[in-house]
matplotlib code that plots the C-alpha trace (Angstrom):
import matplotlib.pyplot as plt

x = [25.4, 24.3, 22.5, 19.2, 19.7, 22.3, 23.3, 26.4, 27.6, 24.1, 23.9, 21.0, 20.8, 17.7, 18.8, 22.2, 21.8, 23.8, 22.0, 23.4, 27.0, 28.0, 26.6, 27.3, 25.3, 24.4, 22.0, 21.2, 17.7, 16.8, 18.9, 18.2, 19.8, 19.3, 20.1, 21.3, 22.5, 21.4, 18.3, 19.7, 22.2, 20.2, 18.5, 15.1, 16.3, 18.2, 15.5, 12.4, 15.4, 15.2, 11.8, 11.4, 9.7, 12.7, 14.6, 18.5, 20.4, 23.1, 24.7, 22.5, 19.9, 20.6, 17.0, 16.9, 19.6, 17.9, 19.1, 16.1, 17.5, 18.1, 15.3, 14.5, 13.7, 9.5, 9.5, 6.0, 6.9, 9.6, 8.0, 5.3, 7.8, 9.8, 7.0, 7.2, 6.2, 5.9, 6.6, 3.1, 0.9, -0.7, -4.3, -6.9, -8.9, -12.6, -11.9, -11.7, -9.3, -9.2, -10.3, -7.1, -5.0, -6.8, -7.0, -3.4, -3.7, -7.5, -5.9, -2.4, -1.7, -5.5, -6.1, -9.5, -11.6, -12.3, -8.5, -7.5, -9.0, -8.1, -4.6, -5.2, -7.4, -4.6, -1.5, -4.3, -4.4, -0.4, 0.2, -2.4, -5.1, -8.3, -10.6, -10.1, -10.4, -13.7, -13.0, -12.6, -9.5, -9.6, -10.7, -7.5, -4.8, -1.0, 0.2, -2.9, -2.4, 1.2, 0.3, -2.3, 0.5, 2.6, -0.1, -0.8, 3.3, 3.1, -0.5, 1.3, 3.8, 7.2, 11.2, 11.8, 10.3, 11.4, 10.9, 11.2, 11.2, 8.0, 7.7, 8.3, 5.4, 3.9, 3.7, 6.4, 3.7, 2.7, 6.4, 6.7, 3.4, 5.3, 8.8, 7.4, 5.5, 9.1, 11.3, 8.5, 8.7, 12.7, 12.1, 10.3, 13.4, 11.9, 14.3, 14.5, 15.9, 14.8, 15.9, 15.4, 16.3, 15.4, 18.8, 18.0, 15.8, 19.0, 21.0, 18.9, 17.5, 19.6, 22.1, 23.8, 23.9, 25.1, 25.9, 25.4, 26.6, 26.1, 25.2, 27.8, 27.6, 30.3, 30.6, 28.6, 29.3, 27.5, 25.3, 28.5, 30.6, 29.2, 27.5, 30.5, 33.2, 33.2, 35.8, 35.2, 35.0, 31.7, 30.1, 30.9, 29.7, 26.3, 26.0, 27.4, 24.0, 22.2, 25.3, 25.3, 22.0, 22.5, 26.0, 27.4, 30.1]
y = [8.7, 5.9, 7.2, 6.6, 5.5, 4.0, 2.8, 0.2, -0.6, 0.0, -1.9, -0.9, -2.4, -2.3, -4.9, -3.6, 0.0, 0.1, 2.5, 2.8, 1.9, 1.6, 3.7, 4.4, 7.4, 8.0, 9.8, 11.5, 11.9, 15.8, 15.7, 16.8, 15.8, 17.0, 14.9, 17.0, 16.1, 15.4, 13.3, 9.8, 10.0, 7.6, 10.1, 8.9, 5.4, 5.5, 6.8, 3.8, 1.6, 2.9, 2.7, -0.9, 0.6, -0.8, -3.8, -3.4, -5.9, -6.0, -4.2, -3.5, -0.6, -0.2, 1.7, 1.9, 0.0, -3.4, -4.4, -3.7, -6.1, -8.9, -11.6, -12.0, -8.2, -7.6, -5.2, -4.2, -2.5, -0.6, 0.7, 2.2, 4.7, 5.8, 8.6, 9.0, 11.8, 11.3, 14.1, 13.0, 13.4, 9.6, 10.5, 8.8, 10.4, 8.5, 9.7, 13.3, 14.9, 13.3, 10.0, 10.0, 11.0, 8.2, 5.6, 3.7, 4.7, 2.8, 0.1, -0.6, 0.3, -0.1, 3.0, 3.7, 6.3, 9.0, 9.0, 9.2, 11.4, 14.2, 13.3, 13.8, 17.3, 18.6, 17.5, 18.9, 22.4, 22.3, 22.2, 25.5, 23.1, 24.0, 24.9, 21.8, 18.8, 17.3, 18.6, 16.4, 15.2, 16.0, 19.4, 20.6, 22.4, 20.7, 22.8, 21.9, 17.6, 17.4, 19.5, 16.8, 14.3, 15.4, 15.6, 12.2, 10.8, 12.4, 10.7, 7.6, 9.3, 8.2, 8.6, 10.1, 11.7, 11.0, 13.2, 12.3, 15.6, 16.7, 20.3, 18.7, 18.3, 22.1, 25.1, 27.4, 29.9, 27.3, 25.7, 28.2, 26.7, 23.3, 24.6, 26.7, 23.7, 21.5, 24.1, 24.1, 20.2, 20.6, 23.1, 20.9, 18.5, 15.8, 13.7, 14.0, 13.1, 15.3, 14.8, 18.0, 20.2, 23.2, 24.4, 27.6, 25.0, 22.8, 25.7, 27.7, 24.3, 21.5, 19.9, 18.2, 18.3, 14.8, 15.2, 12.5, 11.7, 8.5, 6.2, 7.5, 9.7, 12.3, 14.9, 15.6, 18.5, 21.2, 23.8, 26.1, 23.7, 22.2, 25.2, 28.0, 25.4, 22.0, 20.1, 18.1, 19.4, 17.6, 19.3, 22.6, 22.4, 21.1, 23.9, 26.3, 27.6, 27.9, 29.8, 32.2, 32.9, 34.3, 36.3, 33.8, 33.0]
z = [19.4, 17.1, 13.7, 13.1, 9.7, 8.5, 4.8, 4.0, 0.7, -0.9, -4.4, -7.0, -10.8, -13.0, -15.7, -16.9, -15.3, -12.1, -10.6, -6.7, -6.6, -2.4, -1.1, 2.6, 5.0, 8.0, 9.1, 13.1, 14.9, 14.5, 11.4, 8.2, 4.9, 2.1, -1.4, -4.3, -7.9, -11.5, -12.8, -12.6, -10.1, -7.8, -5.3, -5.5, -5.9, -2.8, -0.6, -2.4, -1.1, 2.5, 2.5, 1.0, -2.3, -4.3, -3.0, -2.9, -4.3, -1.2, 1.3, 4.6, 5.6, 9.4, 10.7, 14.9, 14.9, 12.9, 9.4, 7.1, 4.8, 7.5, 6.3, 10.4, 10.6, 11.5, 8.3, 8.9, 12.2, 11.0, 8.0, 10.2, 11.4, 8.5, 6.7, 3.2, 0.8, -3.3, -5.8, -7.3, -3.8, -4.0, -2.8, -2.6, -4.7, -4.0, 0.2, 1.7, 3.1, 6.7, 5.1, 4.0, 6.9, 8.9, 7.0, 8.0, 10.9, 11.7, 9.0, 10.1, 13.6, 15.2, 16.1, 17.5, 14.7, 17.0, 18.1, 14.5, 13.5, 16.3, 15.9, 11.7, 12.5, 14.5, 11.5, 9.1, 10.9, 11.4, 7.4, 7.1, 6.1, 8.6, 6.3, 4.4, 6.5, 5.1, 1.9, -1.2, -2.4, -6.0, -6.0, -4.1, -6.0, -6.0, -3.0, -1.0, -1.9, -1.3, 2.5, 3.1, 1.9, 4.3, 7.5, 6.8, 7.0, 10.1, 11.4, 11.8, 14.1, 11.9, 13.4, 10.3, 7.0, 3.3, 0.8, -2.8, -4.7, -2.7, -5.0, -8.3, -9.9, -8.2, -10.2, -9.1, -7.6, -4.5, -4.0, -1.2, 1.1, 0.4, 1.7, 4.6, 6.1, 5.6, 7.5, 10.5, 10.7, 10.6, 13.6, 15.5, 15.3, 12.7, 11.2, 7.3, 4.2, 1.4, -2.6, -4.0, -6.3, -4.1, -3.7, -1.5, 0.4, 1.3, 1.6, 4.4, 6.4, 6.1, 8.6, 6.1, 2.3, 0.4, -3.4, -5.1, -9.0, -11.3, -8.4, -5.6, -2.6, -4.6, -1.7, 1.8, 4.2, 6.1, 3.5, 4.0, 2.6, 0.1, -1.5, -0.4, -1.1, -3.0, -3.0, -6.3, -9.4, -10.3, -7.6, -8.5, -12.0, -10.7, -8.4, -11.5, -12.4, -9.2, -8.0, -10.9, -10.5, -6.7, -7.4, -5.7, -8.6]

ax = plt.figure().add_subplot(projection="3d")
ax.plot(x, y, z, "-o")
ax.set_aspect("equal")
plt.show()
């Protein structure tokens, strides 16, 4: 089976800071991956790259099977089915709730309102969020925005979901709502990519968890592997505290 994503030799610099150093992945349809490691080891840079946020300097994004960094490649199309989730929500805040779940899809991809906007009512009820649909933006808590976040990735029907540290920026009380939504997408056989630093979240859901350290894909294995035992030495004083904390060590 091909993979549905596929990075080769992935090059990142911002000025002198060589930020992504080759890095190679592949990634499955109904997979998901989950990106661990310190701040500044690349993991959010890697997945803007994917998604065109930040533009590689070389090496080739391979995305149902067309080269994302071929010049030829109808970008636009593409784009429209990778979703993409931010650690800081990115609302609109002057539209409501399923203002902003239809808004790329009326936009972008033509869809007629009335379709839209069943198609955002029903993503909007999936993340627990019935009682909120024509509600305004700015008057939801963290927990609540990042759910909307996420029902409106998934109006525009994407292959696959990126996250980019999606319970960052929550207070520790409503991480959970954020998580539990996740694990029902990775149920339903989405394909994601999540940098997080939720390590009971990787451990529990993921199909695969890649360690990444100062720009390279360090170690990747199944959540048994990588968390019961890593091979390099790196990895296990990363995981150090999070192990220590369950008994684990």
């Amino acid at each position: 089976m091909e993979p549905i994503l596929k990075l080769e030799k992935l090059e990142k610099s911002f000025g002198d800071l060589h930020v992504l150093k080759g890095i190679d992945l592949e990634v499955y349809k109904g997979e998901v991956v989950c990106v661990i490691g310190a701040s500044g080891s690349g993991k959010s840079t890697m997945l803007r790259c994917i998604n065109l946020l930040e533009e590689a300097d070389s090496g080739h994004i391979w995305f149902d099977g067309q080269d994302l960094m071929d010049l030829s490649t109808n970008l636009n199309a593409l784009r429209q089915k990778i979703g993409m989730v931010f650690q800081t929500f990115n609302l609109f805040n002057n539209k409501n709730v399923l203002d902003n779940c239809t808004m790329a899809p009326i936009t972008v991809k033509h869809i007629p309102k009335a379709q839209a906007e069943t198609t955002a009512i029903h993503h909007l009820q999936t993340v627990g969020l019935s009682d909120f649909i024509h509600a305004d933006s700015r008057l939801l808590s963290g927990g609540q925005k990042q759910r909307v976040a996420i029902a409106r990735a998934l109006c525009m029907e994407p292959e696959i979901m990126l996250f980019d540290e999606p319970t960052s920026a929550l207070d520790p009380e409503i991480v959970g709502e954020v998580l539990d939504v996740m694990k029902n997408l990775a149920k339903e056989g989405m394909t994601m990519v999540v940098v997080t630093h939720e390590m009971a979240f990787a451990k529990e859901v993921s199909d695969r968890v890649v360690f990444m350290d100062q720009g390279v894909i360090l170690e990747q294995g199944s959540p048994a592997e990588v968390f019961g035992n890593p091979r390099e030495a790196r990895t296990r004083e990363f995981l150090s505290r999070y192990l220590e904390d369950k008994g684990e060590v």
